[in-house]
Residue frames relative to the residue before (quaternion, step in Angstrom):
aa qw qx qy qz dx dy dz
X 1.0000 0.0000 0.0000 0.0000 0.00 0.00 0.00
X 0.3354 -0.8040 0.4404 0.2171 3.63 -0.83 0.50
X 0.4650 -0.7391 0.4448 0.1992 3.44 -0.78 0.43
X 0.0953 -0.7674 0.6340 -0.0049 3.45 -0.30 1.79
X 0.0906 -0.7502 0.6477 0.0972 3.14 -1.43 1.03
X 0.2837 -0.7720 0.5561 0.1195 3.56 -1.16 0.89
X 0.1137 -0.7165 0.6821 0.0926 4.26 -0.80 0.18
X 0.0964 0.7775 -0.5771 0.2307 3.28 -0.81 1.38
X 0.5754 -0.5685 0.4458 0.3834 3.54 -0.94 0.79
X 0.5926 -0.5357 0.5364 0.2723 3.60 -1.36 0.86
X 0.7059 0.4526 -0.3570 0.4116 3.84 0.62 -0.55
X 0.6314 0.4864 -0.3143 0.5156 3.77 1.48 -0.04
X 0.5132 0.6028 -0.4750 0.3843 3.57 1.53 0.13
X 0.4406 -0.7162 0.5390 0.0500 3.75 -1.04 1.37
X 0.4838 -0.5749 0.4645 0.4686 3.84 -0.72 0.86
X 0.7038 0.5566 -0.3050 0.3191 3.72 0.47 -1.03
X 0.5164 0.4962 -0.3858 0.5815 3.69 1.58 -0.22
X 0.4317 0.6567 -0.4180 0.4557 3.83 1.21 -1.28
X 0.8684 0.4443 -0.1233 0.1824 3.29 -0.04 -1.57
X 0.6014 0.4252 -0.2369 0.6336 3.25 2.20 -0.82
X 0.6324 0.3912 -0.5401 0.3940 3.66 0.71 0.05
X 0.4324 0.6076 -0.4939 0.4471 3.82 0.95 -0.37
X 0.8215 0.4392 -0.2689 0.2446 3.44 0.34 -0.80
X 0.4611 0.4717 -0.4052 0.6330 3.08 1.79 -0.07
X 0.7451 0.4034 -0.4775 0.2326 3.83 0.13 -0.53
X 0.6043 0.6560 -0.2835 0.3523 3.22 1.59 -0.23
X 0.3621 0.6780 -0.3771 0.5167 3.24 1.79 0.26
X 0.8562 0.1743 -0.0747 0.4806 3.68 0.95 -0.88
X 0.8174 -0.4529 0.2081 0.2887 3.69 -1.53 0.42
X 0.4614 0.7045 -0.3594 0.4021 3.59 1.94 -0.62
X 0.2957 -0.7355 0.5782 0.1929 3.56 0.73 -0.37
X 0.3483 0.6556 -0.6187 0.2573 4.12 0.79 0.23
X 0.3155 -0.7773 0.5440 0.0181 2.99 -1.75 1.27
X 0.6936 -0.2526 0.3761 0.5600 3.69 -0.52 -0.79
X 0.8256 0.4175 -0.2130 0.3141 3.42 0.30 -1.83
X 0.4492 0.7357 -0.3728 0.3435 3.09 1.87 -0.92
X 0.8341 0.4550 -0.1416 0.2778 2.54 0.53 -2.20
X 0.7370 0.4904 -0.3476 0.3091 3.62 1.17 -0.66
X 0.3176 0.6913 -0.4562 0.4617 3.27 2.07 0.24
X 0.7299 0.4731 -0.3172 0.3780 3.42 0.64 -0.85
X 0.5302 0.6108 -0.3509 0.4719 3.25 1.22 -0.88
X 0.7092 0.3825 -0.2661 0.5290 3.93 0.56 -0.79
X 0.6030 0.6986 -0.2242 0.3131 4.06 1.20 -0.04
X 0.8200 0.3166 0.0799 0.4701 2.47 1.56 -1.79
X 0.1242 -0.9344 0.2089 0.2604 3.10 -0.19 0.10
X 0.6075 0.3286 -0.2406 0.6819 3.08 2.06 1.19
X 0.1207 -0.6807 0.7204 -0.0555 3.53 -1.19 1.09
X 0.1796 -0.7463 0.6405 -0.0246 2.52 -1.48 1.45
X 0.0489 -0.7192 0.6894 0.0712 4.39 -0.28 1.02
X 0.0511 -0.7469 0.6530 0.1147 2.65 -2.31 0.39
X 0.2724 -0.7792 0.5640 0.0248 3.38 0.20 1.38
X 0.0461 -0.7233 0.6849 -0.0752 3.01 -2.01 0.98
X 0.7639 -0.2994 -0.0746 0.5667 3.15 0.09 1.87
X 0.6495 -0.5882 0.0824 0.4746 3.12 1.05 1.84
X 0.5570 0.5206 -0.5002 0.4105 3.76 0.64 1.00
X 0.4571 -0.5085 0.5659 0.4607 3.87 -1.23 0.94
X 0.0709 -0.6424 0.7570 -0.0957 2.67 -2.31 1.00
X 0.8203 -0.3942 0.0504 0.4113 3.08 0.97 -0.11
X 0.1770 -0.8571 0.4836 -0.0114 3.56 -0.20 1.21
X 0.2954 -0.7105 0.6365 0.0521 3.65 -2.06 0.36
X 0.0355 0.6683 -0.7097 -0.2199 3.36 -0.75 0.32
X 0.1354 -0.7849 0.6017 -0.0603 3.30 -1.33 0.86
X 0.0100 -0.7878 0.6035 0.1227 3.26 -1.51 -0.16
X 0.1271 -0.8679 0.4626 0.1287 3.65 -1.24 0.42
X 0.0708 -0.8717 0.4005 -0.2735 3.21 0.09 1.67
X 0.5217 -0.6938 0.4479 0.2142 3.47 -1.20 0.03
X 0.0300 -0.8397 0.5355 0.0851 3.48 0.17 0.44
X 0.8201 -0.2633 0.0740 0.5027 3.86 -0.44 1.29
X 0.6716 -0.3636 0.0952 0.6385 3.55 1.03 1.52
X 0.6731 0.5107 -0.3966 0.3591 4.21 0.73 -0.61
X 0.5170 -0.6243 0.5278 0.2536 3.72 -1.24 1.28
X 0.3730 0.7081 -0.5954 0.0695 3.73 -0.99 0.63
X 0.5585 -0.6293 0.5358 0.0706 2.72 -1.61 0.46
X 0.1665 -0.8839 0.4363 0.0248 3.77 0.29 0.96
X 0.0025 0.8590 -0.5075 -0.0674 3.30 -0.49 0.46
X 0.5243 -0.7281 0.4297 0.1020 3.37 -0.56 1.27
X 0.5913 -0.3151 0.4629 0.5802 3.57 -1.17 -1.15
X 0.0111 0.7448 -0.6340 0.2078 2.65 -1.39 1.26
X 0.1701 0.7847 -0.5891 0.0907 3.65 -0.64 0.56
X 0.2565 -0.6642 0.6899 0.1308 3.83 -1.34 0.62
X 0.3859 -0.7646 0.4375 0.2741 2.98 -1.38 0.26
X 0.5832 -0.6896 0.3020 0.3051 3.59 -1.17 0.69
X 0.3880 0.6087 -0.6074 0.3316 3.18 0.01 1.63
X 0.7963 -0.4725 0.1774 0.3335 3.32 -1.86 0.55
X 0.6812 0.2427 -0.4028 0.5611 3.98 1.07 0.40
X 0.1193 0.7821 -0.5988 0.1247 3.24 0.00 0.80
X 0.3729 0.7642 -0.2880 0.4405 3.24 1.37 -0.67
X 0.9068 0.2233 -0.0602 0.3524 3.19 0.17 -2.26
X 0.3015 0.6527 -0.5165 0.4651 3.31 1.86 -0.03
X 0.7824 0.4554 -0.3821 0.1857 3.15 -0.22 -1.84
X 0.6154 0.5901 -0.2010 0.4824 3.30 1.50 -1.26
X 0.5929 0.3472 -0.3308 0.6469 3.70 0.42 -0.42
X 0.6258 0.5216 -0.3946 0.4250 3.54 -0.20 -0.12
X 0.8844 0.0578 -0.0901 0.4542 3.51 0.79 -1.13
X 0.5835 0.3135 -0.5448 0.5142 3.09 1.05 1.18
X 0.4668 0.3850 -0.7067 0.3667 3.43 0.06 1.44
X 0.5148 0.3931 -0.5696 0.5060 3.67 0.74 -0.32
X 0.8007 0.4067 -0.3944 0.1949 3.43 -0.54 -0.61
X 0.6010 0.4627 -0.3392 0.5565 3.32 1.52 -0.43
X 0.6865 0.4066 -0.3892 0.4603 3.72 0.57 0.35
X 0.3418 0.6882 -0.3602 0.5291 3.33 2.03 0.14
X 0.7432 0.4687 -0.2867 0.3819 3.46 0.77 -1.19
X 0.5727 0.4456 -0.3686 0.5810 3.92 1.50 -0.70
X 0.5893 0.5466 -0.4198 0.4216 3.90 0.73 -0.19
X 0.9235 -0.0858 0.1176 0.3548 3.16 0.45 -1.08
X 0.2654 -0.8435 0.4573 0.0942 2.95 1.45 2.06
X 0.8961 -0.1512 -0.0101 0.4171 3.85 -2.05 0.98
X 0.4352 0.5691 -0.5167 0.4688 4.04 0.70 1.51
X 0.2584 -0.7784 0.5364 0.1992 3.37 -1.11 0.76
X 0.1069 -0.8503 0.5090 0.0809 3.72 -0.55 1.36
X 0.5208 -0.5392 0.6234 0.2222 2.94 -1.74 0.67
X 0.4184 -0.5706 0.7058 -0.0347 3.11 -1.55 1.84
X 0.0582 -0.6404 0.7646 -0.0445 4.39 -0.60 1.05
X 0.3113 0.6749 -0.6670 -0.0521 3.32 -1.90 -0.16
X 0.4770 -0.6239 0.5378 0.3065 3.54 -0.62 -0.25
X 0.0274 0.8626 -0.4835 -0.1466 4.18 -0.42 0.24
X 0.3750 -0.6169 0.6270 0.2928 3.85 -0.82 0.47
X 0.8612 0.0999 0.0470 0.4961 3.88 0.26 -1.47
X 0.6116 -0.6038 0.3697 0.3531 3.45 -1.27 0.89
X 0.2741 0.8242 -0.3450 0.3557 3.07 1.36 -0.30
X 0.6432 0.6169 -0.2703 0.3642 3.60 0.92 -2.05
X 0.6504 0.4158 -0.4421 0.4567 3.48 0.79 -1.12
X 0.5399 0.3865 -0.6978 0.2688 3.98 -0.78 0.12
X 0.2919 0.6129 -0.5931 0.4328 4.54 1.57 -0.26
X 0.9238 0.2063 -0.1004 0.3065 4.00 0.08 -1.29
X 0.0288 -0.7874 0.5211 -0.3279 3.39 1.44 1.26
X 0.7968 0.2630 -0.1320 0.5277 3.91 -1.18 0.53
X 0.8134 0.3292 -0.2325 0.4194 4.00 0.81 -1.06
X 0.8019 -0.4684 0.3368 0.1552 3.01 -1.75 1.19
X 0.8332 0.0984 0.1986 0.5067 4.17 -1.21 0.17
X 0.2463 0.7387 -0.6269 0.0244 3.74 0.75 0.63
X 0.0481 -0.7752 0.6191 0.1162 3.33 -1.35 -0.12
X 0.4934 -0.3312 -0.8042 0.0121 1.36 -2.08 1.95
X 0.1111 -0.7115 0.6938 0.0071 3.53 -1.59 0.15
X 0.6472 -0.6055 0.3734 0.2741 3.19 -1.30 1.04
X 0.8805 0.1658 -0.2042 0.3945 3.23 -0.94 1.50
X 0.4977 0.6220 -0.2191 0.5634 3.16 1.73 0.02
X 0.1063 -0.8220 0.5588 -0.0292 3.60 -0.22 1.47
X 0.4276 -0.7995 0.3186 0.2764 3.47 0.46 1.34
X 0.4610 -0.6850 0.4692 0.3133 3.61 -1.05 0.41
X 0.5234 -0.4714 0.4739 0.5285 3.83 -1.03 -0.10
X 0.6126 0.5256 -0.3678 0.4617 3.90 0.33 -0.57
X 0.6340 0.4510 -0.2716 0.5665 4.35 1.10 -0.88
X 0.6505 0.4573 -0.2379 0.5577 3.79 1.01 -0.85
X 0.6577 0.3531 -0.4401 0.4990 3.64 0.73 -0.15
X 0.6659 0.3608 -0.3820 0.5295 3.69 0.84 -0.17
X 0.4781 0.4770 -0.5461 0.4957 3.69 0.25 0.46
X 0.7293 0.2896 -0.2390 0.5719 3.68 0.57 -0.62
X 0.6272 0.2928 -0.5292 0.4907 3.96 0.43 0.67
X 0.5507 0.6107 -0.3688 0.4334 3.13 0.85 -0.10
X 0.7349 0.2986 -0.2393 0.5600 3.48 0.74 -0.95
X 0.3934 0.5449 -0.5399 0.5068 3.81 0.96 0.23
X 0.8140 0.3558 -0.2433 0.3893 3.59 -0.12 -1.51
X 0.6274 0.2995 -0.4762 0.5384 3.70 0.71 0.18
X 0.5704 -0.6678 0.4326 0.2038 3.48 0.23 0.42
X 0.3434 0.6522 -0.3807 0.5584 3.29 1.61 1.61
X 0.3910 0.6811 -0.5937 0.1752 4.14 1.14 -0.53
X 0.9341 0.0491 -0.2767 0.2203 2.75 -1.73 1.02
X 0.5028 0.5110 -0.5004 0.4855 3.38 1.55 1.38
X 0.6550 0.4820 -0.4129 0.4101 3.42 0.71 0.77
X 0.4978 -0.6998 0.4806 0.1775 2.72 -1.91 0.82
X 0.2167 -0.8766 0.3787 0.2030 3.37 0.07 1.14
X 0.5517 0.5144 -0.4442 0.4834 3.73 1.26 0.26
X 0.7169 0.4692 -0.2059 0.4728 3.76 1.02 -0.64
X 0.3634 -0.6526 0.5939 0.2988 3.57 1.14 -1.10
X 0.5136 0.5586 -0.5301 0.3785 3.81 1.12 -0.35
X 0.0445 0.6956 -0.7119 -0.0856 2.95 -1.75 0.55
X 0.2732 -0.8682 0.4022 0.0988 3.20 -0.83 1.38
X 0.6081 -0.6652 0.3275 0.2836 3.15 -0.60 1.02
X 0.2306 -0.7572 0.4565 0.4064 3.64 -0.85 -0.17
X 0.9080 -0.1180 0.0248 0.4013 3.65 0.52 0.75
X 0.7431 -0.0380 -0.1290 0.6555 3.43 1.30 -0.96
X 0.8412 -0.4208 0.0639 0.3334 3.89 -1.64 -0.02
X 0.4820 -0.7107 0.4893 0.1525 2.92 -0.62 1.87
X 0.6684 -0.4209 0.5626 0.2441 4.23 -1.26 1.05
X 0.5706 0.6892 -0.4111 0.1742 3.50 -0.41 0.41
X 0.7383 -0.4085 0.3220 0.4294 4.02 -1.00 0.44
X 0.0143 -0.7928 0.6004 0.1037 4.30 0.47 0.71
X 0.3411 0.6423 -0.6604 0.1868 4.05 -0.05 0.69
X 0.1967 -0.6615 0.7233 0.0245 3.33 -1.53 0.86
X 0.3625 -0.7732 0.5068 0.1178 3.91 -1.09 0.56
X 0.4926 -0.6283 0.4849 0.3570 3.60 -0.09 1.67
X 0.9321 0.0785 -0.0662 0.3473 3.55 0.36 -0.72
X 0.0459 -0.9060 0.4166 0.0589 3.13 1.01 1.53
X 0.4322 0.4922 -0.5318 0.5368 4.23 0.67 0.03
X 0.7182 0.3532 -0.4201 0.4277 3.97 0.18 0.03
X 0.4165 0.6503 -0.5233 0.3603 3.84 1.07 0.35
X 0.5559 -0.5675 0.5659 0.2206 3.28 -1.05 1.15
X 0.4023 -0.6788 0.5690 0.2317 4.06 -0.90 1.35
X 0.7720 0.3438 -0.3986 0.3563 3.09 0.11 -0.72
X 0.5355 0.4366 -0.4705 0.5488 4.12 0.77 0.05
X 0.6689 0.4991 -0.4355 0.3375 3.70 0.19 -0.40
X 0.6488 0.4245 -0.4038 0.4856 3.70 1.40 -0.74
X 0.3693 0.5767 -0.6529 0.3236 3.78 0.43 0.53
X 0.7255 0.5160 -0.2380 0.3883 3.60 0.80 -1.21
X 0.3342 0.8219 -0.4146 0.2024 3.57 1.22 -0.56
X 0.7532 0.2785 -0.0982 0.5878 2.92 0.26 -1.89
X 0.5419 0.4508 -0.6308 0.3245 3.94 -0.44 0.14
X 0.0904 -0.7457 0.6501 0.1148 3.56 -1.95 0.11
X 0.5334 -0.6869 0.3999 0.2894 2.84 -0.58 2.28
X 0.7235 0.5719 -0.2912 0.2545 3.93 0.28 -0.75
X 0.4818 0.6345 -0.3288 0.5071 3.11 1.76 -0.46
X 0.3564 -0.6078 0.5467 0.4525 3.13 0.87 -1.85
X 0.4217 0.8324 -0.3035 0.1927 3.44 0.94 0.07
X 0.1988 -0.8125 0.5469 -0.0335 3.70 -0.22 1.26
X 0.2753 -0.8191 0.4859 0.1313 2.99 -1.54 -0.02
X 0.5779 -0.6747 0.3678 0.2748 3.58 -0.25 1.46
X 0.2332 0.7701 -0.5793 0.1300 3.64 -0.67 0.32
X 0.1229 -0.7718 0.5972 -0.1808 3.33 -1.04 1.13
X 0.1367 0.7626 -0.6322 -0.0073 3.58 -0.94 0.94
X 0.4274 -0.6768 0.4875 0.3487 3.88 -0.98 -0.10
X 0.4145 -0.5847 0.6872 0.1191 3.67 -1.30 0.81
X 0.0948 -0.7072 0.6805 0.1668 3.67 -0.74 0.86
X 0.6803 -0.5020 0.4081 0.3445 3.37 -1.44 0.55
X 0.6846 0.5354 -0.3409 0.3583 3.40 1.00 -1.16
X 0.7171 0.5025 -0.2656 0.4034 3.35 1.00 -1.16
X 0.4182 0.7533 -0.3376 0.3791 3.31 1.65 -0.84
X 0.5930 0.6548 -0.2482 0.3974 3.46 1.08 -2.09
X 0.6279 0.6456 -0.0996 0.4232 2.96 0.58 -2.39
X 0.7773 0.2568 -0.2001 0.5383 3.95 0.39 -0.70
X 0.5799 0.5576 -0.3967 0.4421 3.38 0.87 -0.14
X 0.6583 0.5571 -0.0734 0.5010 3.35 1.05 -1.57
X 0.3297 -0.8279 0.3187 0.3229 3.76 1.77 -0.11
X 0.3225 0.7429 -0.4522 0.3737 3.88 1.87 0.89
Protein backbone atom coordinates (compact mmCIF):
# COMPACT_ATOMS: atom_id res chain seq x y z
CA UNK A 1 0.00 0.00 0.00
CA UNK A 2 1.39 3.45 -0.50
CA UNK A 3 1.69 6.20 1.73
CA UNK A 4 -0.46 9.37 1.04
CA UNK A 5 0.48 12.33 2.85
CA UNK A 6 -1.85 15.37 3.26
CA UNK A 7 -0.74 19.24 4.87
CA UNK A 8 -3.60 21.07 6.20
CA UNK A 9 -4.22 24.02 8.42
CA UNK A 10 -4.31 23.09 12.25
CA UNK A 11 -7.89 24.70 12.48
CA UNK A 12 -9.27 21.66 10.17
CA UNK A 13 -7.68 19.15 12.68
CA UNK A 14 -10.85 17.06 14.28
CA UNK A 15 -10.79 15.66 18.03
CA UNK A 16 -11.13 12.20 16.28
CA UNK A 17 -7.69 12.77 14.28
CA UNK A 18 -6.49 14.13 18.09
CA UNK A 19 -7.33 10.74 19.15
CA UNK A 20 -5.51 8.55 16.32
CA UNK A 21 -2.38 10.54 16.65
CA UNK A 22 -2.39 9.75 20.52
CA UNK A 23 -2.41 6.37 19.46
CA UNK A 24 0.65 6.35 17.64
CA UNK A 25 2.29 8.33 20.54
CA UNK A 26 1.36 5.66 22.77
CA UNK A 27 3.47 3.23 20.93
CA UNK A 28 6.50 5.25 22.31
CA UNK A 29 8.30 6.70 25.59
CA UNK A 30 7.09 10.60 24.95
CA UNK A 31 4.07 9.93 26.88
CA UNK A 32 1.94 12.63 24.46
CA UNK A 33 -1.67 12.69 25.26
CA UNK A 34 -4.85 14.18 23.77
CA UNK A 35 -4.59 17.50 25.79
CA UNK A 36 -1.03 17.79 24.72
CA UNK A 37 -1.78 17.29 21.44
CA UNK A 38 -4.74 19.77 21.15
CA UNK A 39 -2.36 22.41 22.70
CA UNK A 40 -0.51 21.89 19.68
CA UNK A 41 -3.35 22.11 17.51
CA UNK A 42 -3.93 25.87 18.89
CA UNK A 43 0.23 26.43 18.32
CA UNK A 44 0.71 25.45 15.07
CA UNK A 45 -0.34 26.40 12.30
CA UNK A 46 0.01 23.30 9.98
CA UNK A 47 -0.32 19.45 10.29
CA UNK A 48 1.04 17.22 8.33
CA UNK A 49 -0.76 13.08 8.37
CA UNK A 50 0.26 10.14 6.68
CA UNK A 51 -2.18 7.45 6.22
CA UNK A 52 -1.70 3.95 4.96
CA UNK A 53 -4.66 2.37 3.48
CA UNK A 54 -6.59 5.07 5.28
CA UNK A 55 -4.91 4.46 8.79
CA UNK A 56 -2.55 7.28 10.76
CA UNK A 57 0.99 6.39 10.42
CA UNK A 58 2.51 9.17 11.08
CA UNK A 59 1.96 12.87 11.50
CA UNK A 60 3.71 16.66 12.04
CA UNK A 61 2.64 19.70 13.29
CA UNK A 62 4.58 22.28 11.56
CA UNK A 63 4.94 25.68 10.43
CA UNK A 64 6.45 27.92 7.66
CA UNK A 65 7.75 31.18 8.59
CA UNK A 66 10.54 33.55 8.66
CA UNK A 67 12.89 33.66 11.27
CA UNK A 68 14.82 37.27 11.31
CA UNK A 69 14.31 37.60 7.36
CA UNK A 70 15.64 33.51 7.11
CA UNK A 71 13.02 30.89 5.29
CA UNK A 72 12.40 27.78 7.57
CA UNK A 73 10.55 25.23 8.09
CA UNK A 74 9.74 24.27 11.79
CA UNK A 75 8.87 21.22 12.93
CA UNK A 76 6.84 20.64 15.90
CA UNK A 77 5.75 17.32 17.70
CA UNK A 78 5.77 14.77 15.70
CA UNK A 79 5.86 11.03 16.00
CA UNK A 80 5.37 7.87 13.43
CA UNK A 81 4.43 4.83 14.27
CA UNK A 82 6.52 1.74 15.15
CA UNK A 83 6.18 -0.37 12.29
CA UNK A 84 8.36 -1.74 9.44
CA UNK A 85 8.09 1.68 7.11
CA UNK A 86 8.65 3.99 9.46
CA UNK A 87 11.49 5.08 7.57
CA UNK A 88 9.21 6.03 4.53
CA UNK A 89 6.62 7.78 6.69
CA UNK A 90 9.27 9.80 8.19
CA UNK A 91 10.41 10.67 4.63
CA UNK A 92 7.09 11.35 3.04
CA UNK A 93 6.28 13.37 5.84
CA UNK A 94 9.22 15.69 5.33
CA UNK A 95 9.28 16.11 1.88
CA UNK A 96 5.81 17.44 1.70
CA UNK A 97 6.82 20.18 4.08
CA UNK A 98 9.63 20.82 2.05
CA UNK A 99 7.92 20.69 -1.21
CA UNK A 100 5.43 23.26 -0.01
CA UNK A 101 8.65 25.10 1.22
CA UNK A 102 9.41 25.55 -2.41
CA UNK A 103 5.77 27.65 -3.11
CA UNK A 104 6.88 29.48 0.24
CA UNK A 105 10.01 30.40 -0.60
CA UNK A 106 10.65 30.27 -4.42
CA UNK A 107 15.02 30.11 -5.33
CA UNK A 108 15.96 30.66 -1.10
CA UNK A 109 17.70 28.22 0.95
CA UNK A 110 15.64 27.32 4.26
CA UNK A 111 16.43 26.23 7.47
CA UNK A 112 14.71 22.90 8.65
CA UNK A 113 14.48 23.51 13.15
CA UNK A 114 12.90 20.69 15.23
CA UNK A 115 13.48 19.45 18.55
CA UNK A 116 14.62 15.42 18.89
CA UNK A 117 13.97 12.76 21.75
CA UNK A 118 16.19 9.85 19.78
CA UNK A 119 19.24 9.87 17.53
CA UNK A 120 17.15 8.24 15.45
CA UNK A 121 15.49 12.04 14.58
CA UNK A 122 18.41 12.73 12.35
CA UNK A 123 17.15 10.35 9.31
CA UNK A 124 14.11 14.06 9.69
CA UNK A 125 17.63 15.71 8.08
CA UNK A 126 18.67 13.12 5.37
CA UNK A 127 19.40 14.98 1.78
CA UNK A 128 20.07 18.52 3.95
CA UNK A 129 23.11 20.60 4.01
CA UNK A 130 25.62 21.78 7.35
CA UNK A 131 23.38 19.87 9.86
CA UNK A 132 23.86 20.76 13.31
CA UNK A 133 25.10 19.20 15.77
CA UNK A 134 27.04 16.43 13.90
CA UNK A 135 29.94 14.42 14.58
CA UNK A 136 33.11 16.30 14.64
CA UNK A 137 31.72 19.56 14.01
CA UNK A 138 32.54 22.19 16.77
CA UNK A 139 29.69 24.56 16.16
CA UNK A 140 30.29 28.14 15.10
CA UNK A 141 29.12 31.35 17.12
CA UNK A 142 26.66 32.10 14.10
CA UNK A 143 25.10 27.83 14.62
CA UNK A 144 24.96 28.69 18.54
CA UNK A 145 23.02 31.78 17.84
CA UNK A 146 20.48 29.60 16.07
CA UNK A 147 20.27 27.05 18.78
CA UNK A 148 19.07 29.94 20.90
CA UNK A 149 16.40 31.24 18.17
CA UNK A 150 15.43 28.15 18.03
CA UNK A 151 14.88 27.58 21.62
CA UNK A 152 13.15 31.12 21.73
CA UNK A 153 10.61 29.98 19.01
CA UNK A 154 9.66 26.83 20.86
CA UNK A 155 9.03 28.80 23.70
CA UNK A 156 12.17 27.48 25.79
CA UNK A 157 14.79 30.90 25.41
CA UNK A 158 17.28 30.74 27.72
CA UNK A 159 17.02 26.88 28.63
CA UNK A 160 19.45 25.82 26.23
CA UNK A 161 22.69 24.78 25.91
CA UNK A 162 24.07 26.38 23.04
CA UNK A 163 27.40 24.27 22.91
CA UNK A 164 25.38 20.90 23.29
CA UNK A 165 21.99 21.83 21.60
CA UNK A 166 20.45 20.41 24.99
CA UNK A 167 17.42 21.85 25.90
CA UNK A 168 16.10 21.13 29.15
CA UNK A 169 12.84 20.58 29.75
CA UNK A 170 10.88 22.11 32.55
CA UNK A 171 9.53 19.00 34.18
CA UNK A 172 6.87 17.29 32.09
CA UNK A 173 6.78 16.13 28.04
CA UNK A 174 8.62 18.48 26.17
CA UNK A 175 6.92 18.83 21.99
CA UNK A 176 9.40 17.15 20.09
CA UNK A 177 10.26 14.75 16.79
CA UNK A 178 9.02 10.95 18.59
CA UNK A 179 11.02 8.62 15.86
CA UNK A 180 12.68 5.48 17.12
CA UNK A 181 14.98 3.24 14.58
CA UNK A 182 13.74 -0.42 13.64
CA UNK A 183 17.31 -0.93 14.10
CA UNK A 184 18.62 1.02 16.87
CA UNK A 185 22.30 -1.09 17.45
CA UNK A 186 22.91 0.49 13.85
CA UNK A 187 22.87 4.19 15.37
CA UNK A 188 26.06 5.82 14.76
CA UNK A 189 27.92 6.29 18.68
CA UNK A 190 29.12 9.19 18.20
CA UNK A 191 25.38 10.91 17.42
CA UNK A 192 24.02 9.00 20.31
CA UNK A 193 26.53 10.91 22.81
CA UNK A 194 24.64 14.13 21.90
CA UNK A 195 21.78 12.51 23.96
CA UNK A 196 23.96 11.45 26.90
CA UNK A 197 23.79 14.28 28.94
CA UNK A 198 19.91 15.01 28.56
CA UNK A 199 17.31 13.49 31.28
CA UNK A 200 14.28 11.92 29.87
CA UNK A 201 12.53 13.03 33.30
CA UNK A 202 13.21 16.55 33.01
CA UNK A 203 11.84 16.45 29.53
CA UNK A 204 14.82 17.41 27.81
CA UNK A 205 15.37 17.38 23.94
CA UNK A 206 17.67 18.34 21.68
CA UNK A 207 17.78 21.30 19.19
CA UNK A 208 18.90 20.37 15.77
CA UNK A 209 18.88 22.20 12.59
CA UNK A 210 20.02 21.52 9.01
CA UNK A 211 19.71 23.73 5.68
CA UNK A 212 17.54 22.84 2.48
CA UNK A 213 19.36 24.23 -0.61
CA UNK A 214 17.10 25.81 -3.10
CA UNK A 215 18.50 23.64 -5.78
CA UNK A 216 17.65 20.44 -4.14
CA UNK A 217 14.45 22.05 -2.92
CA UNK A 218 13.62 22.49 -6.99
CA UNK A 219 14.77 18.85 -7.50
CA UNK A 220 11.99 17.58 -4.85
CA UNK A 221 9.48 19.66 -6.11
CA UNK A 222 10.08 18.58 -9.75
CA UNK A 223 9.72 14.75 -8.15
CA UNK A 224 13.99 14.06 -8.95
Amino acid sequence: MAIVVDTKDCTALGDAELGDMADICADGPAGYDVGLLSKQRDEWVLVTQAREANKLVGFSFCTLERIGGTPSVLIGLASVKRNGKRDAVLKAIIGDQLRRAVLAFPDEDVLVGTRLLDPAGFHAFKGLEEVVPRPGHKATGEERAWGRRLAKRFGAEGRIDDRTFVLNGDGGPSPALDFESAKPDGVDPNVAAFFKSMKAGRGDTLVAFGWAMAEDLVARANGK
